[in-house]
C-alpha positions in Angstrom: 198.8 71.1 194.4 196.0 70.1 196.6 196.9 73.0 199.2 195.4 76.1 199.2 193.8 79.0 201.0 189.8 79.6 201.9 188.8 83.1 202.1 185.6 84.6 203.9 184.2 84.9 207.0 183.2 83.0 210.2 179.3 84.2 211.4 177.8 83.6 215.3 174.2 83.8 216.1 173.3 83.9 219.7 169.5 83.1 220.1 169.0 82.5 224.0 168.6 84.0 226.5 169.3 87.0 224.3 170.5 87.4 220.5 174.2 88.4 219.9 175.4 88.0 216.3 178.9 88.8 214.8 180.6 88.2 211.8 184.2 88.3 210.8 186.1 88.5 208.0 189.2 85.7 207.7 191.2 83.3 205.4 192.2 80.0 206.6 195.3 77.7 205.6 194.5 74.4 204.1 197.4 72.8 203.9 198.3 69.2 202.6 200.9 67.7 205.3 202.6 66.0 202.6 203.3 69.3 200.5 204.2 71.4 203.1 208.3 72.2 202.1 206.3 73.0 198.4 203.4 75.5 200.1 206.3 77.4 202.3 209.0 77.7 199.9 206.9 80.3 197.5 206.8 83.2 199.6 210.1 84.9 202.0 207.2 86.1 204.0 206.2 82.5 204.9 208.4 79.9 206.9 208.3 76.5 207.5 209.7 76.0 211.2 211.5 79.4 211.4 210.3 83.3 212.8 208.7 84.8 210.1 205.7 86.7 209.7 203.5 83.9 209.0 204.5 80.3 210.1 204.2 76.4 210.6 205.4 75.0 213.7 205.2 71.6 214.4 204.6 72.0 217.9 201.5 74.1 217.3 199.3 70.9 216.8 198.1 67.5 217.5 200.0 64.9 219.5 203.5 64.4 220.4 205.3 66.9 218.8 208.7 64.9 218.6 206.8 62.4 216.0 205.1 63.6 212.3 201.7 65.3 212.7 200.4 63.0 210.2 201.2 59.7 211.7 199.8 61.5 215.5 196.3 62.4 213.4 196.4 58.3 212.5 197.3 57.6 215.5 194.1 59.5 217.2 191.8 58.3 213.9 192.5 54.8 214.3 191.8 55.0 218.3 188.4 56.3 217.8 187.3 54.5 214.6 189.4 51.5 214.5 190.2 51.9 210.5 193.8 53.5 210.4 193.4 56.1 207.7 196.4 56.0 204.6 195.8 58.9 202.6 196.3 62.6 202.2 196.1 64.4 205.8 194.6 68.3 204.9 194.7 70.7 207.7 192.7 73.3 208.1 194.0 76.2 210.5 194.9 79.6 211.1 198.9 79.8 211.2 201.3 81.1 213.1 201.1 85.4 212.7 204.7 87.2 213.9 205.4 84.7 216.3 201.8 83.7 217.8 199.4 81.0 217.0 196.2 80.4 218.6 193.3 78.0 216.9 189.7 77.8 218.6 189.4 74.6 215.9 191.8 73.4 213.4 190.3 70.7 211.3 192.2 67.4 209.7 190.6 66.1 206.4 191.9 62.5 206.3 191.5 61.0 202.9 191.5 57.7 201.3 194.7 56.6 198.8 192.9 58.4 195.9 193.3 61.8 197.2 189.6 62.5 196.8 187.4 60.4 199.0 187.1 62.0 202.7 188.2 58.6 205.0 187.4 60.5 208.1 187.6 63.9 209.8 189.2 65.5 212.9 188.4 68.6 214.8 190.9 69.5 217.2 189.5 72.2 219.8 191.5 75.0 221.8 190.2 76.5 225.1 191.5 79.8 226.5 192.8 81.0 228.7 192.9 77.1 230.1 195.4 76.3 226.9 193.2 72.7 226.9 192.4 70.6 223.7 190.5 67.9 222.7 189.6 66.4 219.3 186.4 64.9 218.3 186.9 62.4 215.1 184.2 61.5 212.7 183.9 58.7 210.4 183.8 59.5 207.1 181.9 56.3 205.6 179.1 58.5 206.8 179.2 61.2 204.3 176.1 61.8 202.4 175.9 63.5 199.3 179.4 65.8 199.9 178.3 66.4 203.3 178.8 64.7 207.0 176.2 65.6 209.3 176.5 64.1 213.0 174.6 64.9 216.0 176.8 64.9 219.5 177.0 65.2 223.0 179.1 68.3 223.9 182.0 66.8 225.8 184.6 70.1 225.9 184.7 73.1 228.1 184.8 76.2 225.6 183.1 79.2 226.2 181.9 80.3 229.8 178.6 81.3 228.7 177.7 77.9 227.6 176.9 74.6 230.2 178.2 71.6 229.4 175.1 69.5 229.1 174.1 70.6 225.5 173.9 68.9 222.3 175.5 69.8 218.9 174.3 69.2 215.0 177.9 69.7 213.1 177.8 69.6 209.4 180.4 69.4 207.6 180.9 69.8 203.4 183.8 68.1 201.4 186.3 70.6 201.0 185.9 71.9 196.8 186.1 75.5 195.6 184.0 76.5 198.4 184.2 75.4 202.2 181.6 75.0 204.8 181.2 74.1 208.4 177.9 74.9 210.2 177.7 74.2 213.9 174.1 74.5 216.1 173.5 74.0 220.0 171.0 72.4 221.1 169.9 73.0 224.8 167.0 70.6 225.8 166.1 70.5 222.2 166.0 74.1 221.2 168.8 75.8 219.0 170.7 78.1 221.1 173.5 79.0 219.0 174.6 78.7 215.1 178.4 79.2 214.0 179.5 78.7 210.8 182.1 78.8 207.8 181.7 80.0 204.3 184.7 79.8 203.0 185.7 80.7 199.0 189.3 78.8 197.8 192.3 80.7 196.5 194.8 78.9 194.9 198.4 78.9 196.5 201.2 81.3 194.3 203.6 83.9 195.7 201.0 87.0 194.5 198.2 85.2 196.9 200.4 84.0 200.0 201.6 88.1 199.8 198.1 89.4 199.6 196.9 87.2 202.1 199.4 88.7 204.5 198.9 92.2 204.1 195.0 92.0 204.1 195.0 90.1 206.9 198.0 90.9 208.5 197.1 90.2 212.1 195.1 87.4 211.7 195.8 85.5 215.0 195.2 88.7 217.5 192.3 89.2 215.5 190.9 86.0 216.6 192.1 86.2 220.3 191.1 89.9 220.6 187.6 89.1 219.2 187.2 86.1 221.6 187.7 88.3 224.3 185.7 91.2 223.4 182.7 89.3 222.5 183.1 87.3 225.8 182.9 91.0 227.6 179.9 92.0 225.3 178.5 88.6 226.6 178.9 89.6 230.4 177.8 93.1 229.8 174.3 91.7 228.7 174.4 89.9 231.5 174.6 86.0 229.7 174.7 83.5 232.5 178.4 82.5 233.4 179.3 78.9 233.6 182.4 77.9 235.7 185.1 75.1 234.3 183.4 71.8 235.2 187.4 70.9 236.4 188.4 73.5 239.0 191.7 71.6 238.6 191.8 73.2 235.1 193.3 76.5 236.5 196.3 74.7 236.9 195.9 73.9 232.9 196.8 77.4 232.3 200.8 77.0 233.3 201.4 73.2 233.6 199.0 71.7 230.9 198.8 73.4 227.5 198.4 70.1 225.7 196.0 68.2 227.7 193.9 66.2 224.6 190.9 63.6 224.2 189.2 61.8 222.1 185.3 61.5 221.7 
């Protein structure tokens, strides 16, 4: 099985205009699209499309949620690289916990026929409280040495204590026993902020998905609650807000929680 679970803990280092750093401690679901009926069938605590306390729901993710996830992540690949990927799609998210699922990022490792060779990369990115998404998709004929590094424009509203015009350096490291992402702003050439993954893998059984559960048994309020809290440390040191670029994107919040794009 080519599915599995990363254990760890995501880091955030603030450097301007004043230092705030956190770390957390999480496991993420990477989850072969393919083997999904396989991955949710060894645990009763785990469902596939039904209430549990930890779930997949289709409607969660990327695209039109009447038609397969994987054939939407092709669809979006092949708009923004023109080569239609035809291989293994591995998603990398943080389920659904009692009912509620909320991702700041879920990543979709599309690979070539042989299972093994990254064909190209998705990162699918959640605002709140605006419930917007857009995905930014990388070619994976540019990965060097196990790794894809690619310098971008920001083009997504995330955080209020960020302006648009910034720059990012994402790198990103084939998926083995270990996991990485590392993520640095770049305002006018400076780095501003780093956030990153370091991950550890845990292969999928019954004892693991358990464990998993009851160590982190609230892992999506974590998430949202630590969003939130560090966006109120934020404004208590007195960062410099930055307003939605869209003021139409108020109306986001009710009438337009699936809004996507594609750099």
């Amino acid at each position: 099985m080519k599915s599995c679970l990363y254990e760890g803990e995501v880091l955030h280092n603030r450097y301007s205009p004043k230092e705030h750093n956190f770390k957390y401690k999480l496991f993420l679901s990477y989850i072969d699209l393919d083997e999904l009926d396989e991955v949710f069938s060894k645990s009763k605590f785990w469902s596939l499309e039904k209430l549990n306390f930890i779930s997949f729901r289709r409607r969660d993710y990327h695209g039109d949620k009447s038609k397969p996830l994987k054939e939407e992540v092709f669809n979006t690949v092949e708009n923004k690289i023109g080569r239609r990927p035809n291989g293994p799609v591995r998603l990398l998210t943080n389920l659904r916990f009692f009912g509620y699922c909320f991702n700041s990022v879920s990543f979709y490792y599309c690979y070539k026929e042989d299972g093994e060779t990254l064909d190209a990369l998705m990162a699918e990115i959640e605002n709140t409280p605006w419930g917007e998404r857009y995905c930014y998709v990388f070619d994976g004929e540019e990965v060097n040495d196990k790794s894809l590094k690619i310098k971008l424009d920001k083009k997504f509203h995330i955080s209020p204590f960020f302006p648009m015009d910034i720059k990012y350096i994402w790198e990103f490291f084939v998926p083995s026993n270990s996991l990485r992402i590392h993520m640095t702003s770049l305002d006018k050439g400076s780095a501003v902020f780093y956030a990153g993954l370091q991950l550890k893998r845990v292969n999928i059984s019954s004892r693991s998905l358990n464990r998993m559960l009851f160590k982190h048994p609230l892992m999506t309020f974590k998430m949202i609650f630590g969003i939130y809290f560090q966006a109120l440390r934020l404004w208590m040191k007195r960062i410099p807000f930055f307003d939605h670029p869209n003021p139409d994107s108020r109306k986001s919040i009710i009438s337009d929680k699936n809004k996507e794009g594609v750099l």
